[in-house]
TORZA-67866 format. One record per residue: residue in one letter; y, x, z of N, C-alpha, C in turn. Coordinates in steps of 0.02 Angstrom, whole numbers, plus 32768, in hexadecimal, padded with zeros to 4 digits. Example, Ala and Ser with C-alpha at 12.3 -4.5 7.8 and 13.67 -1.06 7.14 Angstrom:
<torkes>
A7EE4829481867F1F826781867F5B82948186
S7F90828281627FCB82AC816580028285818A
</torkes>
This chain:
<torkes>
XC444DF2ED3E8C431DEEDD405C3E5DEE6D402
XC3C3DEDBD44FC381DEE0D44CC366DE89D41C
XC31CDE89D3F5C303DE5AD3D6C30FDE22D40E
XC30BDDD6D408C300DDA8D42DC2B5DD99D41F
XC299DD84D44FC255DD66D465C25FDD39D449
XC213DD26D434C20DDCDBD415C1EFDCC5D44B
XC1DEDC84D444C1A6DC50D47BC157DC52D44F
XC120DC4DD485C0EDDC4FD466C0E7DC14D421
XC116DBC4D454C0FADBA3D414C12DDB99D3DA
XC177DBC9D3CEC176DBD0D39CC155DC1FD363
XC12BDC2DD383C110DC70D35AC0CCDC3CD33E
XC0A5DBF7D362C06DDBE6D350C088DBACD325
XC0CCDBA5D31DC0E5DB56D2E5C0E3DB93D2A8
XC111DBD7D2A8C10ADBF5D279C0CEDC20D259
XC08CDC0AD25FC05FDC1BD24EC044DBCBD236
XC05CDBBAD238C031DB76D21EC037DB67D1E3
XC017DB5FD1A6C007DB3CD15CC005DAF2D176
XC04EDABED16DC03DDA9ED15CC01BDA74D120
XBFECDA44D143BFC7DA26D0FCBFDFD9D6D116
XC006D9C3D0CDC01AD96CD0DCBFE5D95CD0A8
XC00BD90BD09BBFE9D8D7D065BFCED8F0D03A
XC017D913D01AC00DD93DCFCEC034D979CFBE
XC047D982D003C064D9D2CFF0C055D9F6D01D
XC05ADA38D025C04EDA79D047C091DAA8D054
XC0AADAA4D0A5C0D4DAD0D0ADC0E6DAF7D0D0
XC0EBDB2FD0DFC0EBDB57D0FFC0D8DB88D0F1
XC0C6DBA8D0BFC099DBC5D09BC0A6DC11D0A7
XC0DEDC2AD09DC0FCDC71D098C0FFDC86D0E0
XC0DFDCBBD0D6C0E3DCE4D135C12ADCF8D133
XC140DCF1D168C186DD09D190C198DD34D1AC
XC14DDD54D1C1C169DD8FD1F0C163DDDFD1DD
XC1AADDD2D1C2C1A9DE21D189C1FBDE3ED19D
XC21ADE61D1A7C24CDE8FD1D2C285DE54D1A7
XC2ADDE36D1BBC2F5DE28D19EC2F9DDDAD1AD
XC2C1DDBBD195C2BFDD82D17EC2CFDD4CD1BD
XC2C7DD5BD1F4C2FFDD39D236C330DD5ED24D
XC360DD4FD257C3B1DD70D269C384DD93D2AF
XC3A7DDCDD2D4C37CDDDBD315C354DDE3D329
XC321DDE3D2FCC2CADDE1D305C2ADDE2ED2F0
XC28FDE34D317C271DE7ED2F8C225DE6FD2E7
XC211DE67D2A7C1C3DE62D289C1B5DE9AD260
XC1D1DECBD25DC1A7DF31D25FC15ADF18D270
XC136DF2ED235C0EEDF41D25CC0DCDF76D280
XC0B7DF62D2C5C0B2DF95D2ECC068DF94D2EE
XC047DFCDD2FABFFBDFD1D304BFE4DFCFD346
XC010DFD2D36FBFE8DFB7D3B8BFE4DF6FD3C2
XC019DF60D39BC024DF03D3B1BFEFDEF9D391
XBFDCDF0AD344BFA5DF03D321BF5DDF02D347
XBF60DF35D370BF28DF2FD396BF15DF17D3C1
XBF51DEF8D3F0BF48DEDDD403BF37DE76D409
XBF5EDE70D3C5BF5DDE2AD39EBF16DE27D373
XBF05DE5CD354BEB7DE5CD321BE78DE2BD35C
XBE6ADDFFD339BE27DE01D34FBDE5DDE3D316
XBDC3DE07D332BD7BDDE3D30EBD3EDDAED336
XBD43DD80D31ABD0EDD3FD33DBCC7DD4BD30A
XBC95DD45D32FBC67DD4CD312BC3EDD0BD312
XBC34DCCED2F7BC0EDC88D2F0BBC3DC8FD2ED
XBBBFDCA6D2BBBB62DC9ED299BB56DCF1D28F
XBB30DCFDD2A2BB21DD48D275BAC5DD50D260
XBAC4DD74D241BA80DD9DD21DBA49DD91D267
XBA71DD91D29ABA3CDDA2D2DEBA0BDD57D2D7
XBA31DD24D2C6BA25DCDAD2DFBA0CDCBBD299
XBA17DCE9D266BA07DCBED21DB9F9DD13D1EE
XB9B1DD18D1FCB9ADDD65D1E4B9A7DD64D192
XB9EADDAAD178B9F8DDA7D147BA1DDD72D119
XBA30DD40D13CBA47DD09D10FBAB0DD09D124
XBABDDCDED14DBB06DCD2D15ABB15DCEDD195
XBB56DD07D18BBB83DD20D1C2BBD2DCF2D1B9
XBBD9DCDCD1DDBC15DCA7D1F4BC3ADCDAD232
XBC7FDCFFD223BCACDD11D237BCD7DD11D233
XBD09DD17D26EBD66DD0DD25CBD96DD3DD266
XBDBDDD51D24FBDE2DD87D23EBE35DD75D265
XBE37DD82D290BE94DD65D29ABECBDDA2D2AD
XBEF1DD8DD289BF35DDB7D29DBF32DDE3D25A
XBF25DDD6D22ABF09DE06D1E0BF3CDDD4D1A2
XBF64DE05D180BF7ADDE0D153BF46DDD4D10C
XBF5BDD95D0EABF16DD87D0B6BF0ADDB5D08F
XBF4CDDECD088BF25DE19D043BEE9DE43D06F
XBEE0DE5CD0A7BEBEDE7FD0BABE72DE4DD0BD
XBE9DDE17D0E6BE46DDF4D0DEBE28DDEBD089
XBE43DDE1D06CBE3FDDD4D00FBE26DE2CD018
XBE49DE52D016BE10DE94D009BDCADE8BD02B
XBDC3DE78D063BD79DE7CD074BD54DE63D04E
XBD69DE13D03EBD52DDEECFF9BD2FDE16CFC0
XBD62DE36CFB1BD5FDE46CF7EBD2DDE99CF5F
XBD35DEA8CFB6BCFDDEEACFA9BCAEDED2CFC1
XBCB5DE8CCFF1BC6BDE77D001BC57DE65CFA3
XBC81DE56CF77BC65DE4ACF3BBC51DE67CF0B
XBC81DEAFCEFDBC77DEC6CED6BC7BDF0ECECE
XBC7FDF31CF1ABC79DF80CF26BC44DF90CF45
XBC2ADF60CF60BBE2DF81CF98BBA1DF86CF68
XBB8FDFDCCF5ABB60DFCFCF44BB1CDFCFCF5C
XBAF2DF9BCF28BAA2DF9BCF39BA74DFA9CEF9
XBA47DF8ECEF5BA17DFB2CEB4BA04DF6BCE91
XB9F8DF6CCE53B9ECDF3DCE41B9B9DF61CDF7
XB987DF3DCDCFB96CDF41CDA7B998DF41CD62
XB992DF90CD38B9D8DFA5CD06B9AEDFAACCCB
XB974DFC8CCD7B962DFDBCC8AB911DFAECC87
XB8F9DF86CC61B8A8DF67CC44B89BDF85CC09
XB856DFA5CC15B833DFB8CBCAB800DF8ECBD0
XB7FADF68CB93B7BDDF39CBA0B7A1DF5CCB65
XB75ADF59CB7BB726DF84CB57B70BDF42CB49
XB6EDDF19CB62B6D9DED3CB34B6E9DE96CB53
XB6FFDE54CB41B719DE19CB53B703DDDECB24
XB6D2DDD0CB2AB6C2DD8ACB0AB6CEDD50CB3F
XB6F3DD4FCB69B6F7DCFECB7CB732DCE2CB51
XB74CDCBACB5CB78EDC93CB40B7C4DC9BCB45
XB7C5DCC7CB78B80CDCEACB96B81DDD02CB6A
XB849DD24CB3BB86EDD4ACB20B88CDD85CB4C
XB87ADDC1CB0DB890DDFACB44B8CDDDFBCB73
XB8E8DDF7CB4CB92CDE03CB66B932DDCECBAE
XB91ADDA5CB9EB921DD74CBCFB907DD91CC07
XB8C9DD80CBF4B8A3DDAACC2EB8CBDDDECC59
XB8EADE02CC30B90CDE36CC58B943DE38CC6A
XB96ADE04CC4EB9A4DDE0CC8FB984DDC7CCBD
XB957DD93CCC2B937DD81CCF7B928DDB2CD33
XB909DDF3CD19B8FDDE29CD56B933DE45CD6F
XB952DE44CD38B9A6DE77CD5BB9C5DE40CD9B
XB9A9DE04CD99B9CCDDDCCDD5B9BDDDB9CDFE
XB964DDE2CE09B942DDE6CE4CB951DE23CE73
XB974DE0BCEABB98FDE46CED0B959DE5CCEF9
XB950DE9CCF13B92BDEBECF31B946DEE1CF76
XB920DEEFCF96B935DF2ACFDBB8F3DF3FCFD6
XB904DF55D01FB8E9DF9BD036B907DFC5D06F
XB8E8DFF9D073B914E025D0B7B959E042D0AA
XB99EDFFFD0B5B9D0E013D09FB9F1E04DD0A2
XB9C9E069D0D1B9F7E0CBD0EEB9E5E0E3D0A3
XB9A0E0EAD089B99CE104D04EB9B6E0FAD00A
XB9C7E0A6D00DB9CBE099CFE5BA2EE0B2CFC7
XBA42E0B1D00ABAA6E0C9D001BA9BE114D001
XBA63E131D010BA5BE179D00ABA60E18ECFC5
XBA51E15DCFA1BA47E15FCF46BA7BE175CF32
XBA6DE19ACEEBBA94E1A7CED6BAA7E183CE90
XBAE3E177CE73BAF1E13FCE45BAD4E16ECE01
XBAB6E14BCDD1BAAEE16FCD9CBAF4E163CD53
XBAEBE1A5CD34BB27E1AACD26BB1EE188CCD7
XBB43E166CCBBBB47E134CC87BB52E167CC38
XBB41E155CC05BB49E186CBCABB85E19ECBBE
XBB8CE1D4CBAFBBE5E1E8CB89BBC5E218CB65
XBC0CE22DCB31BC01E25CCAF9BBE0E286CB01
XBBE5E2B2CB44BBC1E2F7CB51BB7DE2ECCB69
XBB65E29FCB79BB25E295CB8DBB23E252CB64
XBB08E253CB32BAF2E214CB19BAC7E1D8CB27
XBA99E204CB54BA62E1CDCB62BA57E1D1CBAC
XBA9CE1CDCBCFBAB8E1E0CC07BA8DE20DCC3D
XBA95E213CC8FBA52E233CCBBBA2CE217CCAB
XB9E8E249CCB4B9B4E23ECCA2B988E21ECCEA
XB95EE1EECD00B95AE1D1CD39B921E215CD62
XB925E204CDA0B908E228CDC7B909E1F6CE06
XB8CFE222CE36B8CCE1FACE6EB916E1F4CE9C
XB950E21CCE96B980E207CEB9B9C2E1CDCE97
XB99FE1B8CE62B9D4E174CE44B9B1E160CE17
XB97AE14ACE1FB93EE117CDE9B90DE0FFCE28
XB8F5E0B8CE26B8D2E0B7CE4AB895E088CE01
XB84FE09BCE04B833E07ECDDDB815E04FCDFA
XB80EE019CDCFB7E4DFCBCDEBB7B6DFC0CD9D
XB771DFA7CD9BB753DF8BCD7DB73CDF40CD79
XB732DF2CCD4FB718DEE4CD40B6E8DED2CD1A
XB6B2DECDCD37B663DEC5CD01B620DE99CD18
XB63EDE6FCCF6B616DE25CCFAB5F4DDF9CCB2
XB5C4DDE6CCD0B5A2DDCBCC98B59DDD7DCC8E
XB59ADD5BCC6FB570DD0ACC89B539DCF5CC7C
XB514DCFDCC9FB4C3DCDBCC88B4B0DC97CC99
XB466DC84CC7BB44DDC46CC94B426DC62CCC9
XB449DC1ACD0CB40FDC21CD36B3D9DC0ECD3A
XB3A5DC2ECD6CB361DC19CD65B348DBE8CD5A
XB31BDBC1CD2AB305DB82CD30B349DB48CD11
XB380DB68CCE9B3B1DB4BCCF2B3A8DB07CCA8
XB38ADB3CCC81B36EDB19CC40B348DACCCC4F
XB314DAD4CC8BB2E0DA9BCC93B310DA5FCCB1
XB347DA77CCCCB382DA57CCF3B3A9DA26CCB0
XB3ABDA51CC78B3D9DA1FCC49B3A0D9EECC24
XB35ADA0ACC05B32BD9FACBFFB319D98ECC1E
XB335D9A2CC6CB328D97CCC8DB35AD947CC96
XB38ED96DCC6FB3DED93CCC89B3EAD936CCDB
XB3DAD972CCE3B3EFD97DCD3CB42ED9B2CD41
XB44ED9C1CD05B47DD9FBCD22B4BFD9E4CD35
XB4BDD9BCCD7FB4FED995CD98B527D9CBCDAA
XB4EEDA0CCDB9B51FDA4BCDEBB51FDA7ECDB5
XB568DAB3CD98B56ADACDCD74B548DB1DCD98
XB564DB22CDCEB53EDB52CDF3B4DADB64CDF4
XB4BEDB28CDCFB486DB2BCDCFB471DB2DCDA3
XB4B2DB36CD61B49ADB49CD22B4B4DB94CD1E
XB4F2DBA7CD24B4E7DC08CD1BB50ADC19CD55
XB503DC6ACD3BB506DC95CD80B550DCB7CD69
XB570DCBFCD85B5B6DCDFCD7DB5E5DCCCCD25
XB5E8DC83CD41B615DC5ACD14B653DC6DCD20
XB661DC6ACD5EB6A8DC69CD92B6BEDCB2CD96
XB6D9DCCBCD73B6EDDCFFCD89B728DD0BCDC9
XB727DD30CDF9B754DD25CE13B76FDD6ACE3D
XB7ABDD7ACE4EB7D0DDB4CE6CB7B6DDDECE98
XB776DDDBCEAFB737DDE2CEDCB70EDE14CECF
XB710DDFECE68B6DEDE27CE40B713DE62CE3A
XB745DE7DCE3AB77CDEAFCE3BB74ADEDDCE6A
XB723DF1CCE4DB71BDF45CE69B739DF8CCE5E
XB751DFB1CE9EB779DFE5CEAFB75EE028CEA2
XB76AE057CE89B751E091CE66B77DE0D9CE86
XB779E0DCCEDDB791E126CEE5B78EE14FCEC5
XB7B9E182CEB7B7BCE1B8CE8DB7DAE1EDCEC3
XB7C4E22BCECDB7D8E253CEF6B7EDE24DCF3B
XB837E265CF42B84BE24ACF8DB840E20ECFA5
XB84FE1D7CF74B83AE1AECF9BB7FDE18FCF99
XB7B8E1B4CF8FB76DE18FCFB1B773E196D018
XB7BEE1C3D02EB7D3E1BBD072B7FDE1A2D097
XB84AE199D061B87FE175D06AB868E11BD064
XB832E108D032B83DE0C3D02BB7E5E0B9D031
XB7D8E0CBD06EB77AE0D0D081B792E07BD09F
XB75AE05DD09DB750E03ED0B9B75DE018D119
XB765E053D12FB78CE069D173B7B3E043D16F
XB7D3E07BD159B825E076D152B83DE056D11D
XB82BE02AD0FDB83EDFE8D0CCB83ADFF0D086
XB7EADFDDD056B800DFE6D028B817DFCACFF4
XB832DFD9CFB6B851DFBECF7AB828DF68CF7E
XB84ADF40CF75B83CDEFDCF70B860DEB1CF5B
XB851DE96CF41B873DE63CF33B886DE41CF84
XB8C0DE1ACF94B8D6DDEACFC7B8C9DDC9CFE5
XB8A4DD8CCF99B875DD52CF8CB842DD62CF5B
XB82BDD5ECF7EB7D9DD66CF4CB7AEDD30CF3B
XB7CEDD02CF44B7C6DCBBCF12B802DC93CED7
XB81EDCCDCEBCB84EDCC4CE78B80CDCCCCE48
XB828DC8ECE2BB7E5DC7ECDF6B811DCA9CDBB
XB7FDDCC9CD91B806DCFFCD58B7EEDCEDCD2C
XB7A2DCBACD03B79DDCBBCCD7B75DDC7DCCEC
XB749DC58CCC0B706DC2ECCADB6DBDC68CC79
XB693DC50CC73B67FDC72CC54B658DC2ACC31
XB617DC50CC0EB5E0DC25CBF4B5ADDC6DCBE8
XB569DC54CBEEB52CDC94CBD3B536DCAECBA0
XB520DCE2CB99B52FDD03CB7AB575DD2ECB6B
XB5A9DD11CB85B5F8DD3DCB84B602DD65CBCE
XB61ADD96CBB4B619DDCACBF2B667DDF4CBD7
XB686DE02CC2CB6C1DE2CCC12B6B3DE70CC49
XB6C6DEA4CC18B6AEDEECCC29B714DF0FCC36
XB723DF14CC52B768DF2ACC55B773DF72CC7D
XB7A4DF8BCC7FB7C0DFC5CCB3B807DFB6CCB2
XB820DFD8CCF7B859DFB2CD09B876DFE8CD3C
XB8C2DFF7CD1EB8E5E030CD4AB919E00FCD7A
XB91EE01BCDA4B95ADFF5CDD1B986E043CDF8
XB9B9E02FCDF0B9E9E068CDF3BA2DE034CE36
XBA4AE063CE23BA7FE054CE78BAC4E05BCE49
XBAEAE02DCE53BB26DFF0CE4ABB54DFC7CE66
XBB8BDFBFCE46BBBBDF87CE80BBC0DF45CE45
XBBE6DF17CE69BBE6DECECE65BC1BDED4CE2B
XBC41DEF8CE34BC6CDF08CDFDBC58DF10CDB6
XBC18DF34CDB4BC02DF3CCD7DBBD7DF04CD4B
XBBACDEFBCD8DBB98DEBFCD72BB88DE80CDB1
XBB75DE52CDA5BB69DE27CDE4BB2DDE27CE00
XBAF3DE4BCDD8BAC2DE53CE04BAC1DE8ACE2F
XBAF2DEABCE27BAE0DED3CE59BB2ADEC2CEA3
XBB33DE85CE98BB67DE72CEE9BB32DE53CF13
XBB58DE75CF55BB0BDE6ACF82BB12DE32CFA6
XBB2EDE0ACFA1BB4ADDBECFC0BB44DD93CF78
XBB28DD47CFABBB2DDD20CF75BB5FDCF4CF76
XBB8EDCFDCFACBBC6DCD9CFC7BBF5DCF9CFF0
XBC25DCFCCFD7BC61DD2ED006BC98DD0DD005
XBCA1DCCAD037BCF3DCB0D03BBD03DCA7D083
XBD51DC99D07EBD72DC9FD0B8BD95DC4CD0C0
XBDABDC3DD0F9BDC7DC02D0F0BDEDDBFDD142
XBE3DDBF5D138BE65DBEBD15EBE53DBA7D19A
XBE59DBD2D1D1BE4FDB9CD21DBE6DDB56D21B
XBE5DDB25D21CBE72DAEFD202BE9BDAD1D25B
XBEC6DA9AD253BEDFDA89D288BEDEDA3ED289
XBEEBDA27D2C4BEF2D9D4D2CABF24D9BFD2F3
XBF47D9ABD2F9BF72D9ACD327BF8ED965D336
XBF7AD937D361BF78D8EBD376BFC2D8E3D3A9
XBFE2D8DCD383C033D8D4D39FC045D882D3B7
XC028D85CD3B6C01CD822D3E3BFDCD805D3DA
XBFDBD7DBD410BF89D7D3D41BBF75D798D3E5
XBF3ED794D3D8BF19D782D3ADBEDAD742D3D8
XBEDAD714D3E6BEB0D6FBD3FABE83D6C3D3E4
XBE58D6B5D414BE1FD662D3F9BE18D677D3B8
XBE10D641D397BDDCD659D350BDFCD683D330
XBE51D678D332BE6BD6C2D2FABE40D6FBD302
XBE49D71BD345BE25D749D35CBDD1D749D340
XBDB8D725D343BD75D71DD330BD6FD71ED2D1
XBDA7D701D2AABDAFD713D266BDC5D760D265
XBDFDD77AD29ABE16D7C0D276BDD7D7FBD289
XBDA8D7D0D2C4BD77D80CD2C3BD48D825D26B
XBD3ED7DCD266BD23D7CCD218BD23D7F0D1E4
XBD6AD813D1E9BDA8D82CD1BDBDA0D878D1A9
XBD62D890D1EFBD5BD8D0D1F7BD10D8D9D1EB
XBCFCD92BD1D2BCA9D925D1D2BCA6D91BD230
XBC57D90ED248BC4BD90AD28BBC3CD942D2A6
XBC5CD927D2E2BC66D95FD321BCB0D979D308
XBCE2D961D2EDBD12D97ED2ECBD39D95ED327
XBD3BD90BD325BD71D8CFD343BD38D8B9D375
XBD55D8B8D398BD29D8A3D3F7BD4FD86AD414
XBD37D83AD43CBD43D802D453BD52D810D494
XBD8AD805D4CDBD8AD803D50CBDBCD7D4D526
XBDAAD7C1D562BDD7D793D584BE1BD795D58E
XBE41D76ED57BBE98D76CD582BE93D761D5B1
XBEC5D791D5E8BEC2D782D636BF03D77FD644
XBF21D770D667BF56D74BD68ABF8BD78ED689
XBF73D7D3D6A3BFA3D817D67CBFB8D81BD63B
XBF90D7F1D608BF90D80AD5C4BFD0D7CCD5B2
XBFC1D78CD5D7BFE5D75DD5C0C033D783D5CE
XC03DD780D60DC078D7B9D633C08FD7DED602
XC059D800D5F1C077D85BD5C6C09AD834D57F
XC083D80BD560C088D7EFD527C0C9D7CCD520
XC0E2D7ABD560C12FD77ED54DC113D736D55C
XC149D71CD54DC14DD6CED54DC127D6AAD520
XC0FCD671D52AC0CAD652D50BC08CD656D51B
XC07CD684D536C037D688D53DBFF6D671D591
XC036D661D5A8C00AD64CD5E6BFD9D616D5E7
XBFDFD5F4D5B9BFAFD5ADD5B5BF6DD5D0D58B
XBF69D609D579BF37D628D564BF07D655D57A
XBF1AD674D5B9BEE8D67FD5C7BE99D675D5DC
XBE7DD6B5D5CEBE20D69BD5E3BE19D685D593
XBE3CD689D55FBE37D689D511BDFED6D2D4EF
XBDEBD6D0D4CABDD9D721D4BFBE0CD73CD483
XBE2FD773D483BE37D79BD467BE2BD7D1D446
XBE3CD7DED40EBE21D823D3E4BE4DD865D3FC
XBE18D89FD3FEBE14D8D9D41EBE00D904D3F1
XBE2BD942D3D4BE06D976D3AABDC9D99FD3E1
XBDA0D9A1D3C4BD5CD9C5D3E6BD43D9FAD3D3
XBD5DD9F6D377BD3FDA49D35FBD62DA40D322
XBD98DA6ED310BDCFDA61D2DEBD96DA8CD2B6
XBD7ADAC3D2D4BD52DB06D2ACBD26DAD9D27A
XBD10DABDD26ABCDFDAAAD238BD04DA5BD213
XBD52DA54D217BD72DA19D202BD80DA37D1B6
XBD72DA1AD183BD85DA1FD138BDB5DA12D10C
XBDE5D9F5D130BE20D9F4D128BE1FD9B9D0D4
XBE16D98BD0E6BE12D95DD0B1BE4FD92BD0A9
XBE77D935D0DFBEB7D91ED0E5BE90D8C1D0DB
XBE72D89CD0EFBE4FD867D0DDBE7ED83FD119
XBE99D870D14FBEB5D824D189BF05D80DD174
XBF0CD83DD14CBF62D83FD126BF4BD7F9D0F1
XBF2CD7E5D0EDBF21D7B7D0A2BF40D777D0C6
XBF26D77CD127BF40D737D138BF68D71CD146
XBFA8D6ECD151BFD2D6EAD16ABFD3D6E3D1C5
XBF99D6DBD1DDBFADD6C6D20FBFADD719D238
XBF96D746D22EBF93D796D24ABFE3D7B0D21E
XC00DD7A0D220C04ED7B5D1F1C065D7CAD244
XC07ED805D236C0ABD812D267C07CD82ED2A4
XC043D815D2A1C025D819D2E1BFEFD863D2E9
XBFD6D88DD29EBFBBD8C2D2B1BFDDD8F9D27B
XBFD6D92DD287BFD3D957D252BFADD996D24B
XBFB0D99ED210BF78D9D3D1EDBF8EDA0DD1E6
XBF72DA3FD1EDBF79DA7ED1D4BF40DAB8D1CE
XBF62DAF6D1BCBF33DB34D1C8BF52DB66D1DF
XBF35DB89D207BF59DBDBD21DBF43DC25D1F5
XBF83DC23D1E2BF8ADC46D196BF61DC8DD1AC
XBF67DCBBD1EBBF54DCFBD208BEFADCDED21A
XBEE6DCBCD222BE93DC98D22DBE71DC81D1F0
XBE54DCC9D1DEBE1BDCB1D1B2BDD4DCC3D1BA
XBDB1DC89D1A8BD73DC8DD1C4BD39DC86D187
XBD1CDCB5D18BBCEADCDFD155BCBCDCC1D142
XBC82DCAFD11EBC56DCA5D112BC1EDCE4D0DF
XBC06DCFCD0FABBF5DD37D0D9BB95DD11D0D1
XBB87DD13D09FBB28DD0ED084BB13DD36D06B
XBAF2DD71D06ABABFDD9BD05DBA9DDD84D032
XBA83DDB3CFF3BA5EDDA8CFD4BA09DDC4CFD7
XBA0DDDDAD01AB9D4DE02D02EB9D3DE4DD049
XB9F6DE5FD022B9FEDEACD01DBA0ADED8D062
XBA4BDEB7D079BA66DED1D0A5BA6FDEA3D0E7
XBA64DEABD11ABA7ADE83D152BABADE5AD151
XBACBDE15D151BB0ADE0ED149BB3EDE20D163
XBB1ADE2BD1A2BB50DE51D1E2BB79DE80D1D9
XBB3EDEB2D1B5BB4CDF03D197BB6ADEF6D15D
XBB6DDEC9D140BBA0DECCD100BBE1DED0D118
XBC0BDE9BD12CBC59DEBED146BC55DEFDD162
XBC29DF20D18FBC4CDF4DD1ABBC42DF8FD182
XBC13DF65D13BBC11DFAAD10FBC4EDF91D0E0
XBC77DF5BD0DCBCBBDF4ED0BEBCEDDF6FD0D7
XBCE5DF61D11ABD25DF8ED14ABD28DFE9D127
XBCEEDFF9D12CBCD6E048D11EBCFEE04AD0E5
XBCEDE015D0BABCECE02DD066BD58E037D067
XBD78E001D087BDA8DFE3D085BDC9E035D0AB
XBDBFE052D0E6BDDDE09CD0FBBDBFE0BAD0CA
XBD93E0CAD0B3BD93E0FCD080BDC4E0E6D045
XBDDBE0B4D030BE16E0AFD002BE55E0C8D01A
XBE59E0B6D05FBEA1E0C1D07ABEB5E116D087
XBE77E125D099BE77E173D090BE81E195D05E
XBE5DE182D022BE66E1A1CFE2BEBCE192CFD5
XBEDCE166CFDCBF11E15BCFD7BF2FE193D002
XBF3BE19FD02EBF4CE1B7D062BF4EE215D042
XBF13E218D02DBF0AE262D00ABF37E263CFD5
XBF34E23CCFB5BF72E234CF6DBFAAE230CF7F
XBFC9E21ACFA0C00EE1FFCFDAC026E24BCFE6
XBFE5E278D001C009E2B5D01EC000E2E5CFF6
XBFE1E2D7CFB7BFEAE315CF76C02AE303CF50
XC03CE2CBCF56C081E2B5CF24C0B5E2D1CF5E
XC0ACE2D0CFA1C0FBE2E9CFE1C100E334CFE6
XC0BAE34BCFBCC0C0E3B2CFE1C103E3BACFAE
</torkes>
């Protein structure tokens, strides 16, 4: 017995998360082989391909280095939750691992100090920088683990002093020192003073050209000083995932969030309409004329209303789902809420490093190279 066809709009009721007052239902996907009498839901990879799509909102082009806003549909959540989860904590970048401070008189405390550097992120010419190689951590047979070299150490220095500025004395003298800037010279330390120390290959891989070693922001304030205190440091930065530690995840934000819905099942008009817009952030609920079709389409009652304005979803995409029009009684019955469980839409932020753009599609990479490795193991356990 061949499967029966569904109708488009019961395949789009069964994708829907409802969201009521105070409960949530719908929750569990359905379409898995058994679970309708007659139905055939086998995953197939052409339907797949042909159902996948990707929307692209904001990207790196329009907001360089910062947010990428994309949507993912026809993808069940664990797969989208893996992207999540490797934009966080598999993609690696370089981050600042080892500080020798040779002298530190400001106030900072070492150690401090050197959390502080480990979580100023840096770039550079990323081809070189994934060209790296990871350095390998201590064990028994190497105690004081690889030893660094130019292909997995990158060196950075820090050497600053604080003095008085010129004339700065006649300034206090005078009770004129309103501006601290006009009393010393490199009080402020800041991510700027991070200077980069090629070593071998790369005085070509990370030249200036072609992008070199650098802080993001080069106005992360790092330390105050006063005259006379000066910090003399050296500083190894090595290549890492998010896993290991958090300075080295190259996003400062990696979430997803299900397509939200509205759905106005009788009309809503005159001021209701003008409160349920209220109800929503703006630009979600739009105002337009009740016209004499709508009264028609709607049933009995409504003809003495037209030329009223009515509420209109206009952009469900940016609605927050605060469930705030459910609180009223007079919208009961009249809209409902949801999300579409297969539509999720990304928010990916860069922490500098990497293009945000290029971050998923270096997730996608990372994500087949798992499925492969699997795939190799799969067929050493079947010989």
């Amino acid at each position: 017995m061949a499967p029966e066809p569904i109708s488009p709009e019961e395949a789009y009721r069964r994708k829907i998360v409802g969201v009521n007052d105070r409960t949530v239902t719908n929750v569990s996907s359905t379409n898995f082989p058994g679970h309708y009498p007659s139905e055939n839901h086998a995953w197939d990879l052409e339907e797949f391909r042909n159902s996948f799509q990707v929307q692209f909102h904001k990207s790196a082009a329009t907001t360089p280095h910062e947010l990428t806003t994309f949507s993912l549909i026809g993808i069940d959540a664990s797969i989208a939750n893996a992207f999540r989860r490797i934009l966080l904590a598999e993609i690696p970048t370089i981050a600042i691992e080892d500080v020798f401070v040779h002298n530190n008189t400001s106030i900072i405390q070492d150690e401090v100090l050197a959390h502080r550097l480990g979580l100023i992120p840096l770039t550079g010419n990323y081809a070189a920088i994934t060209a790296m190689d990871f350095k390998r951590p201590p064990t028994d047979a190497e105690p004081e683990g690889q030893k660094p070299t130019d292909q997995n150490t990158i060196l950075l220095k820090l050497e600053i002093a604080c003095e008085w500025a010129e004339g700065a004395k006649k300034l206090l003298e005078k009770h004129q020192a309103d501006d601290i800037d006009k009393l010393y010279v490199n009080h402020n330390v800041y991510a700027r003073d991070i200077v980069f120390t090629p070593i071998g290959r790369q005085i070509n891989e990370f030249s200036e050209e072609k992008g070199a070693i650098r802080p993001v922001s080069p106005e992360i304030l790092i330390a105050k000083m006063r005259p006379d205190q000066e910090i003399n440091i050296e500083m190894h930065a090595r290549k890492g995932r998010g896993g290991d530690h958090a300075k080295f995840s190259p996003v400062a934000t990696a979430t997803y969030r299900l397509m939200p819905t509205i759905d106005i099942v009788k009309p809503i008009l005159g001021e209701d309409a003008r409160k349920f817009a209220r109800c929503f952030p703006k630009h979600v609920i739009g105002l337009e004329e009740f016209t004499g079709e709508d009264a028609a389409e709607a049933g009995d009652g409504y003809e003495d209303q037209v030329g009223e304005k009515k509420a209109v979803v206009k952009n469900a995409f940016i609605d927050t789902v605060s469930r705030e029009c459910l609180r009223h009684p007079e919208f009961q019955d009249k809209v409902k809420l949801g999300r579409v469980r297969d539509h999720f839409i990304f928010s990916v932020e860069t922490t500098g490093q990497y293009p945000s753009d290029e971050l998923f599609i270096m997730s996608v990479r990372a994500l087949a190279a798992k499925t492969n490795k699997i795939r190799r193991h799969l067929a050493n356990v079947l010989r």
